[in-house]
ZAGU-440720 format. One record per atom (N, C-alpha, C): residue in three letters; atom name; x, y, z. Coordinates in nm, 3 decimals, padded with zeros to 5 digits. Atoms other than C-alpha are relative to their C-alpha. Example, Ala and Ser with C-alpha at 12.3 -4.5 7.8 and 13.67 -1.06 7.14 Angstrom:
BEGIN
<node type="Ala" atom="N" c1="00.089" c2="-00.119" c3="00.000"/>
<node type="Ala" atom="CA" c1="01.230" c2="-00.450" c3="00.780"/>
<node type="Ala" atom="C" c1="00.090" c2="00.120" c3="00.000"/>
<node type="Ser" atom="N" c1="-00.082" c2="-00.119" c3="-00.006"/>
<node type="Ser" atom="CA" c1="01.367" c2="-00.106" c3="00.714"/>
<node type="Ser" atom="C" c1="-00.077" c2="00.109" c3="00.073"/>
***
This chain:
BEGIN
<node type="Unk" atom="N" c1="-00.117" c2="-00.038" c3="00.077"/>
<node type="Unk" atom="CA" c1="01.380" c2="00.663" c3="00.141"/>
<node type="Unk" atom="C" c1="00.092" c2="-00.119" c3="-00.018"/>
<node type="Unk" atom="N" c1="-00.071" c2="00.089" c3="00.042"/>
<node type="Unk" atom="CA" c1="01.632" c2="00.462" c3="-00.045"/>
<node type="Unk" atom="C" c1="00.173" c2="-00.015" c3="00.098"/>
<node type="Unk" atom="N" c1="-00.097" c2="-00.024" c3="-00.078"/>
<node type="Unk" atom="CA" c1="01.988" c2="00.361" c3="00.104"/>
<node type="Unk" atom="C" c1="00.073" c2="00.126" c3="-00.006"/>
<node type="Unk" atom="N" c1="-00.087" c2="-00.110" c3="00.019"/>
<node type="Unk" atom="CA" c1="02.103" c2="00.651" c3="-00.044"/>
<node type="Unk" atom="C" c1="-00.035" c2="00.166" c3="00.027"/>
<node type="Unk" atom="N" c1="00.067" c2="-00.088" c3="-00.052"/>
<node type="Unk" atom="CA" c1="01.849" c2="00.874" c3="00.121"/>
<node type="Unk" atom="C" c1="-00.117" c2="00.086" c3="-00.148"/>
<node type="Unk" atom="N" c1="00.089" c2="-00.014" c3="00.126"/>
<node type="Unk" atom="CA" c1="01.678" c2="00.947" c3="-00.241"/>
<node type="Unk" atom="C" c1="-00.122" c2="-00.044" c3="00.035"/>
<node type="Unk" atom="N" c1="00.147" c2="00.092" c3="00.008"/>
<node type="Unk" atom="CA" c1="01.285" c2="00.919" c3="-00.204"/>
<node type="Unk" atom="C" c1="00.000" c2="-00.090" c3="-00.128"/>
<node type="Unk" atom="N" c1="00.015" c2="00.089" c3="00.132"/>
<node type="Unk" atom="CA" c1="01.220" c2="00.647" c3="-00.462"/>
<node type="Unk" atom="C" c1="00.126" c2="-00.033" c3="-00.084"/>
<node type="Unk" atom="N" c1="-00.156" c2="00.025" c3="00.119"/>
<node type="Unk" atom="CA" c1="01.591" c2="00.640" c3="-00.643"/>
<node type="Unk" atom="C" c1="-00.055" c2="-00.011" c3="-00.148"/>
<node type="Unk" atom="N" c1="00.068" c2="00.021" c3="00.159"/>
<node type="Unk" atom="CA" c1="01.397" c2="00.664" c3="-00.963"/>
<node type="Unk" atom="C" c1="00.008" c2="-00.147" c3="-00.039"/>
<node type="Unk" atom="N" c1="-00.044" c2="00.191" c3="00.025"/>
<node type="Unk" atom="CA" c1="01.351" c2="00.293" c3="-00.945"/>
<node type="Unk" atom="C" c1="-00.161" c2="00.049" c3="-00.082"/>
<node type="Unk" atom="N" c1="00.121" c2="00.023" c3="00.082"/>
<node type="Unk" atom="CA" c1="01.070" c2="00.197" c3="-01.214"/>
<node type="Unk" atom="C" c1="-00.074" c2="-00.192" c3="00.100"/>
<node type="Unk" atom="N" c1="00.053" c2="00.102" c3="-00.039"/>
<node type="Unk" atom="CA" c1="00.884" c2="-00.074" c3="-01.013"/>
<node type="Unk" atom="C" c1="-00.097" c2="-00.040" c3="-00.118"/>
<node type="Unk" atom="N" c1="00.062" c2="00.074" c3="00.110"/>
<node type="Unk" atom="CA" c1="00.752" c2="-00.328" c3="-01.269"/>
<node type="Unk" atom="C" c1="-00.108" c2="-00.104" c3="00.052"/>
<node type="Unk" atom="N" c1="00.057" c2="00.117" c3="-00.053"/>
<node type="Unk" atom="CA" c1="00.451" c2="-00.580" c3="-01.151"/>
<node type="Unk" atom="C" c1="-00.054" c2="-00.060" c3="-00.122"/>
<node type="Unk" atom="N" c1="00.064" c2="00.120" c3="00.098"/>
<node type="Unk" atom="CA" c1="00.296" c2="-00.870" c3="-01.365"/>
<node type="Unk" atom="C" c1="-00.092" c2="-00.052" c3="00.078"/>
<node type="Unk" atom="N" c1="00.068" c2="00.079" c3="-00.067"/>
<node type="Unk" atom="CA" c1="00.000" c2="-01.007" c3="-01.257"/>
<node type="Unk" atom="C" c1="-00.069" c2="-00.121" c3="-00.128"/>
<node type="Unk" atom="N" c1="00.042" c2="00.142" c3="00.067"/>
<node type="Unk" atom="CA" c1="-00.119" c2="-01.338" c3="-01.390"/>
<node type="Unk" atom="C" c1="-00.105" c2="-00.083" c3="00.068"/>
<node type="Unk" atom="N" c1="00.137" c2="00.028" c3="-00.032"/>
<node type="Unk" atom="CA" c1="-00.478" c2="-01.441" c3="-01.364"/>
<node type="Unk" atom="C" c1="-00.080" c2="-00.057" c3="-00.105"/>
<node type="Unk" atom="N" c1="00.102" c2="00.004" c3="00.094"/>
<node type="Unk" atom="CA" c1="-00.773" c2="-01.571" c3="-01.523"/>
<node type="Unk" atom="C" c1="-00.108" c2="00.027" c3="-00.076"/>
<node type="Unk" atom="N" c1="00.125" c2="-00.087" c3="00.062"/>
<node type="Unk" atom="CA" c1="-00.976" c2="-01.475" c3="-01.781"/>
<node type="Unk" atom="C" c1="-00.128" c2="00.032" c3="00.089"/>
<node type="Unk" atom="N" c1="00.198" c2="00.014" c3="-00.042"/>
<node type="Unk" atom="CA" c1="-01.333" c2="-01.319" c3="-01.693"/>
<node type="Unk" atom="C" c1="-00.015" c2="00.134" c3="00.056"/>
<node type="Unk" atom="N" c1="00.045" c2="-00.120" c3="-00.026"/>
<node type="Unk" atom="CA" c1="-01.282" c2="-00.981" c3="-01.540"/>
<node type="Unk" atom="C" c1="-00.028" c2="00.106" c3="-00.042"/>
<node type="Unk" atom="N" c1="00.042" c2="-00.126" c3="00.117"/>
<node type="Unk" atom="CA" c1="-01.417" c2="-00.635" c3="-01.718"/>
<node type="Unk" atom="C" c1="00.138" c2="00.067" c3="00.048"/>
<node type="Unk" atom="N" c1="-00.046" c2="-00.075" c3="00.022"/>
<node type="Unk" atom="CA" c1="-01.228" c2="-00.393" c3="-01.800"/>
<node type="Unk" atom="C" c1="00.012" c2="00.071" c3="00.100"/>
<node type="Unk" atom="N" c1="00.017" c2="-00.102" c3="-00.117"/>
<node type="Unk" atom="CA" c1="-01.310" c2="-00.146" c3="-01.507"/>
<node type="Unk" atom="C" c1="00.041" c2="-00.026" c3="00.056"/>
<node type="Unk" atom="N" c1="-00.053" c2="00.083" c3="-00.125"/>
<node type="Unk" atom="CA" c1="-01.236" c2="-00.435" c3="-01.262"/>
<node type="Unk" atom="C" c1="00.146" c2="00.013" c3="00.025"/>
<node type="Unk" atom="N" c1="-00.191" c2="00.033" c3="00.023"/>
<node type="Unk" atom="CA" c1="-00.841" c2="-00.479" c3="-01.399"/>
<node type="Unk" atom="C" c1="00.007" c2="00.212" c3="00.023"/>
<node type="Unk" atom="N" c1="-00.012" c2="-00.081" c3="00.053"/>
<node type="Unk" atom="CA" c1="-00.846" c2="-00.107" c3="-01.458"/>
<node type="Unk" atom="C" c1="-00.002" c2="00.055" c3="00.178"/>
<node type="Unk" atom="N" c1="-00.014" c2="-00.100" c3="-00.160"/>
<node type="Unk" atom="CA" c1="-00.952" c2="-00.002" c3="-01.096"/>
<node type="Unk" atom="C" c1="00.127" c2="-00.086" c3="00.105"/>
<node type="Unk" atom="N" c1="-00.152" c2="00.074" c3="-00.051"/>
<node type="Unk" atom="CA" c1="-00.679" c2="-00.314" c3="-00.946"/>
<node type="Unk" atom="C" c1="00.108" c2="00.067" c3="-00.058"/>
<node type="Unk" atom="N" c1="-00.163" c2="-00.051" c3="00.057"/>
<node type="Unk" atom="CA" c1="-00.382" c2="-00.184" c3="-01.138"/>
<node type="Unk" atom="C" c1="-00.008" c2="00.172" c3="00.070"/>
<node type="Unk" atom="N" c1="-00.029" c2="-00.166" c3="-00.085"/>
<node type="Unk" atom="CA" c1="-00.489" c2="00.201" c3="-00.980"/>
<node type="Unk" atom="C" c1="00.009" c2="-00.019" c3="00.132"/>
<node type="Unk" atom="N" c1="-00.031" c2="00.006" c3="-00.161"/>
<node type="Unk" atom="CA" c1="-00.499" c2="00.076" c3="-00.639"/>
<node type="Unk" atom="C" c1="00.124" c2="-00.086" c3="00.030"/>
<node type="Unk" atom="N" c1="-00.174" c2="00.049" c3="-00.036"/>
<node type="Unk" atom="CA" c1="-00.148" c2="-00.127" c3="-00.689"/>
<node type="Unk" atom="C" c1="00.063" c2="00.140" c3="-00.011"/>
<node type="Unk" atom="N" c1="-00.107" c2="-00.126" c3="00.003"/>
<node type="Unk" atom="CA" c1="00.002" c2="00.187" c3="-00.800"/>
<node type="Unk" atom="C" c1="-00.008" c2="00.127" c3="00.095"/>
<node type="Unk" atom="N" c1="-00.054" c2="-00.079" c3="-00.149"/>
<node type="Unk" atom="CA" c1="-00.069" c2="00.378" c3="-00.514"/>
<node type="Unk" atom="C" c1="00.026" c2="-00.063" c3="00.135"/>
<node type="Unk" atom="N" c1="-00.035" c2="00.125" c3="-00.118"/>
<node type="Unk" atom="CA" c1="-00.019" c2="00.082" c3="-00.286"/>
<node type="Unk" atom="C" c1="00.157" c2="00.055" c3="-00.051"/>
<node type="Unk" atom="N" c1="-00.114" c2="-00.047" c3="00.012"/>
<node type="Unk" atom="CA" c1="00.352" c2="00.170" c3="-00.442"/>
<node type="Unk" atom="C" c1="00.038" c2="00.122" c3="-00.027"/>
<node type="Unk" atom="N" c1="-00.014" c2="-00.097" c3="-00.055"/>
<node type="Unk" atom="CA" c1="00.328" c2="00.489" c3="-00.439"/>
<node type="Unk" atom="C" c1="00.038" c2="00.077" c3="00.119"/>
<node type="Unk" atom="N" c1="00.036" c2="-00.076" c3="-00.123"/>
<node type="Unk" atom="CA" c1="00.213" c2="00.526" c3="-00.117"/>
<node type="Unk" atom="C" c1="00.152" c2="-00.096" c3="00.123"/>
<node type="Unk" atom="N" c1="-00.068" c2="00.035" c3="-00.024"/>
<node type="Unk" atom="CA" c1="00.503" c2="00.268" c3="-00.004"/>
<node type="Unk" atom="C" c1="00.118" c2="-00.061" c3="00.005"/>
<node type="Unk" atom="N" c1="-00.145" c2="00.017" c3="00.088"/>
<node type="Unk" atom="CA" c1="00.821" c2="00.269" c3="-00.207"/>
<node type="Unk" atom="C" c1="-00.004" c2="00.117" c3="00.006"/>
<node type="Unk" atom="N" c1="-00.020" c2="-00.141" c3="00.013"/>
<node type="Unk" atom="CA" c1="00.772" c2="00.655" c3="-00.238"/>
<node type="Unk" atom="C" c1="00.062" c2="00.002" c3="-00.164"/>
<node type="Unk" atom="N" c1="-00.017" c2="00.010" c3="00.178"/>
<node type="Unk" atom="CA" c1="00.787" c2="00.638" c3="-00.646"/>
<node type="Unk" atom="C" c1="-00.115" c2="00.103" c3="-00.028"/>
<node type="Unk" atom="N" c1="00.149" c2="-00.039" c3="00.088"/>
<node type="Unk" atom="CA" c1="00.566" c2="00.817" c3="-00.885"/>
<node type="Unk" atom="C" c1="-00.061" c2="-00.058" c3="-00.019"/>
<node type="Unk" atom="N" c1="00.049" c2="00.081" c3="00.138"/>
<node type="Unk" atom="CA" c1="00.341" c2="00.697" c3="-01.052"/>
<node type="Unk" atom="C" c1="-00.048" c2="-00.015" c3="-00.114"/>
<node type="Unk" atom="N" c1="00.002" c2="-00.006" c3="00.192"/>
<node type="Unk" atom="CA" c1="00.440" c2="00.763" c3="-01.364"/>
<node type="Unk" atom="C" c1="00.103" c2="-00.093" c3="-00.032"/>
<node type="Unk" atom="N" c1="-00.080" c2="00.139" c3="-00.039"/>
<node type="Unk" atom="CA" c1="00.738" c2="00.486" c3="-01.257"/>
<node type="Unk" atom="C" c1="-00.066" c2="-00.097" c3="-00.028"/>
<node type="Unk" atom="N" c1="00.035" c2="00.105" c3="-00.018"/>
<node type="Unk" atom="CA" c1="00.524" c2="00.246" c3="-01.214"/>
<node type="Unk" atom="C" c1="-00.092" c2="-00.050" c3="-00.114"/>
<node type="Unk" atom="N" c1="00.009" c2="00.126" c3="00.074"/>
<node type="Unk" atom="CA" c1="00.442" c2="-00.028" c3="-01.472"/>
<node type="Unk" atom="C" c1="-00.058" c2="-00.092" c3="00.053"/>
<node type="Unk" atom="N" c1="00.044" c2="00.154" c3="-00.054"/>
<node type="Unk" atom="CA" c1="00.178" c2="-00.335" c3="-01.426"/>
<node type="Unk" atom="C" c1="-00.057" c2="-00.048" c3="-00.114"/>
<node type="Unk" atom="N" c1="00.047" c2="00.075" c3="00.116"/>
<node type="Unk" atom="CA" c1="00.084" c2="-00.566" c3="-01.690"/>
<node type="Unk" atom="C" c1="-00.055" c2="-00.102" c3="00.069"/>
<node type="Unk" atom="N" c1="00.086" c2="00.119" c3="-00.050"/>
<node type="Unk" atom="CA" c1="-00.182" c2="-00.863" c3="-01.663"/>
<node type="Unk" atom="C" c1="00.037" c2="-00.072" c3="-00.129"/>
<node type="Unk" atom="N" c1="00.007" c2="00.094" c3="00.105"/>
<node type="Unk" atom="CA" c1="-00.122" c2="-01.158" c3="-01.813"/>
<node type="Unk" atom="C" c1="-00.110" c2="-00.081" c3="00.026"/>
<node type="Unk" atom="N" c1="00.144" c2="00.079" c3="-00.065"/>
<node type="Unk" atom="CA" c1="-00.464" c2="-01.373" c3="-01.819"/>
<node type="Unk" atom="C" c1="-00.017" c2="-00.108" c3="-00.143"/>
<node type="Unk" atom="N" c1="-00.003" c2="00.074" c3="00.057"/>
<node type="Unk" atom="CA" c1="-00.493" c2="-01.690" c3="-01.911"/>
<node type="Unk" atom="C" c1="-00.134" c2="-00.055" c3="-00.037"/>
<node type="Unk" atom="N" c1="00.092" c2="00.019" c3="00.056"/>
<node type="Unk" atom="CA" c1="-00.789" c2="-01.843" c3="-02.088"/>
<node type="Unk" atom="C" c1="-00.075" c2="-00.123" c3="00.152"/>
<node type="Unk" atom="N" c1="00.053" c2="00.024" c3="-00.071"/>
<node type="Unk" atom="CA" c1="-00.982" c2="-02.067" c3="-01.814"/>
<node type="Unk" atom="C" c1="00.006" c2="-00.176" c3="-00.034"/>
<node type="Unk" atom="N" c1="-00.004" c2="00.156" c3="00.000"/>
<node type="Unk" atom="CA" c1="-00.925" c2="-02.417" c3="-02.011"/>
<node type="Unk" atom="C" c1="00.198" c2="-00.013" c3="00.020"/>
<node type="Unk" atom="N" c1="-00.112" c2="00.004" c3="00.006"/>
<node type="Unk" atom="CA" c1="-00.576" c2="-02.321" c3="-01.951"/>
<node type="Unk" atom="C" c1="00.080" c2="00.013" c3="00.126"/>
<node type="Unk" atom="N" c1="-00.064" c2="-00.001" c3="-00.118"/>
<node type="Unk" atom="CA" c1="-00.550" c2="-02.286" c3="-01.608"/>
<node type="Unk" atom="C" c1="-00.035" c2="-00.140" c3="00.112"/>
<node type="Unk" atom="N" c1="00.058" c2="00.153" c3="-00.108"/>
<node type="Unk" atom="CA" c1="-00.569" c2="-02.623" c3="-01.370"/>
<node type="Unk" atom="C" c1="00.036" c2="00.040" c3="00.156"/>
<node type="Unk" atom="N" c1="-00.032" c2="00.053" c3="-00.115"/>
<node type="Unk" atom="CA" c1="-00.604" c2="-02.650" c3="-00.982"/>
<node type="Unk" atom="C" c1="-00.077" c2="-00.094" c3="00.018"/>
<node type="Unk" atom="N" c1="00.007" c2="00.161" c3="-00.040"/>
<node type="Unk" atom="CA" c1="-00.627" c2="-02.976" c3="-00.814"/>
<node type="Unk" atom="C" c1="-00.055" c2="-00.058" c3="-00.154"/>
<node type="Unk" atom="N" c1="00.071" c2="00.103" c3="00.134"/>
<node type="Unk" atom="CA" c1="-00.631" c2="-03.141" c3="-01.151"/>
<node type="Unk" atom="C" c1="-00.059" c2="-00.007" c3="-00.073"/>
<node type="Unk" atom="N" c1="00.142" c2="-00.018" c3="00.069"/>
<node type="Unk" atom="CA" c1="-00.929" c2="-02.981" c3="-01.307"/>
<node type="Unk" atom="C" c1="00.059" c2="00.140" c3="-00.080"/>
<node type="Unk" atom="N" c1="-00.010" c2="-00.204" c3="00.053"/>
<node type="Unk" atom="CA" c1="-00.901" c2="-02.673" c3="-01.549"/>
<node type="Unk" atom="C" c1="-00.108" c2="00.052" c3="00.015"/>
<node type="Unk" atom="N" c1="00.095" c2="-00.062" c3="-00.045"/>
<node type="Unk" atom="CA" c1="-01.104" c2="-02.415" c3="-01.419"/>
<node type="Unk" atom="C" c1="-00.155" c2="00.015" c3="-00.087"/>
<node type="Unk" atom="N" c1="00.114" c2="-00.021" c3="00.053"/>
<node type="Unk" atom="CA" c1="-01.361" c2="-02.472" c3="-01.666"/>
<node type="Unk" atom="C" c1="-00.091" c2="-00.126" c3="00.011"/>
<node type="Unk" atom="N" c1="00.014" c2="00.166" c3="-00.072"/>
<node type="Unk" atom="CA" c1="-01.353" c2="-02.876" c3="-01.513"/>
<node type="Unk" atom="C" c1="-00.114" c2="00.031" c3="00.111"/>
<node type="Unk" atom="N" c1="00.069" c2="-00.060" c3="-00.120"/>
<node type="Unk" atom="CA" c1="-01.436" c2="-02.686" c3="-01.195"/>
<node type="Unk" atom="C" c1="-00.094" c2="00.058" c3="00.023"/>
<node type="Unk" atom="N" c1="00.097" c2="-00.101" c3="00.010"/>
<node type="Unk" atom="CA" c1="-01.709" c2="-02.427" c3="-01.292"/>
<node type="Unk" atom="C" c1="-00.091" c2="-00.115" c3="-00.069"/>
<node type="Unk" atom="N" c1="00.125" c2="00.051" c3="-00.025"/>
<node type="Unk" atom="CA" c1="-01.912" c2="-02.724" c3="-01.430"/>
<node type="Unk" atom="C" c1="00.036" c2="-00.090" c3="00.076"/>
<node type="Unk" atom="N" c1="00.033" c2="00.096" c3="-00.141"/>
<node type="Unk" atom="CA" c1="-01.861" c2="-02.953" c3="-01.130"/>
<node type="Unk" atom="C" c1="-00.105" c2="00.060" c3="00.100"/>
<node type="Unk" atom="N" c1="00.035" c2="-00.091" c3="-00.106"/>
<node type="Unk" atom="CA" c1="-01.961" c2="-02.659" c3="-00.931"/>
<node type="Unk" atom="C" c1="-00.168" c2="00.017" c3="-00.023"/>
<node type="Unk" atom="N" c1="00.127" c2="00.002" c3="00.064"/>
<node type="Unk" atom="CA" c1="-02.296" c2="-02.648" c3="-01.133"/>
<node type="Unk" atom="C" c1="-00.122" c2="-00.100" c3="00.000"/>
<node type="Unk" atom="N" c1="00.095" c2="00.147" c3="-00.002"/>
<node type="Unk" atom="CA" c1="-02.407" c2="-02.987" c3="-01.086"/>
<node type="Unk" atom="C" c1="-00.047" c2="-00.048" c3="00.136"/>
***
């Protein structure tokens, strides 16, 4: 319960996740149902509150250590 003793205070919890291209449909589809009862089950919200959007970036667009992940997937190959 909220400070004001309200389960949930009708808060709309909003998440963004930001990732890279490549996963199906089902994959994002079954993650975003198991966040929303992850906040469900511990904010005490609905979840008809709850809101998650993916933002996914293309794979020549994402870099770690220096490489964009598409640097990396053929290094990884060779």
């Amino acid at each position: 319960m909220g400070p004001s003793g309200r389960k949930g205070e009708n808060k709309m919890p909003e998440i963004t996740i930001s990732m890279a291209e490549g996963r199906t449909d089902e994959q994002k589809a079954g993650m975003m149902r198991d966040i929303t009862q992850a906040l469900v089950k511990n904010l005490g919200v609905d979840a008809d509150a709850v809101v998650i959007q993916i933002n996914e970036a293309p794979l020549r667009h994402k870099m770690k250590g220096g490489k964009t992940f598409v640097e990396r997937a053929a290094a990884a190959k060779k």
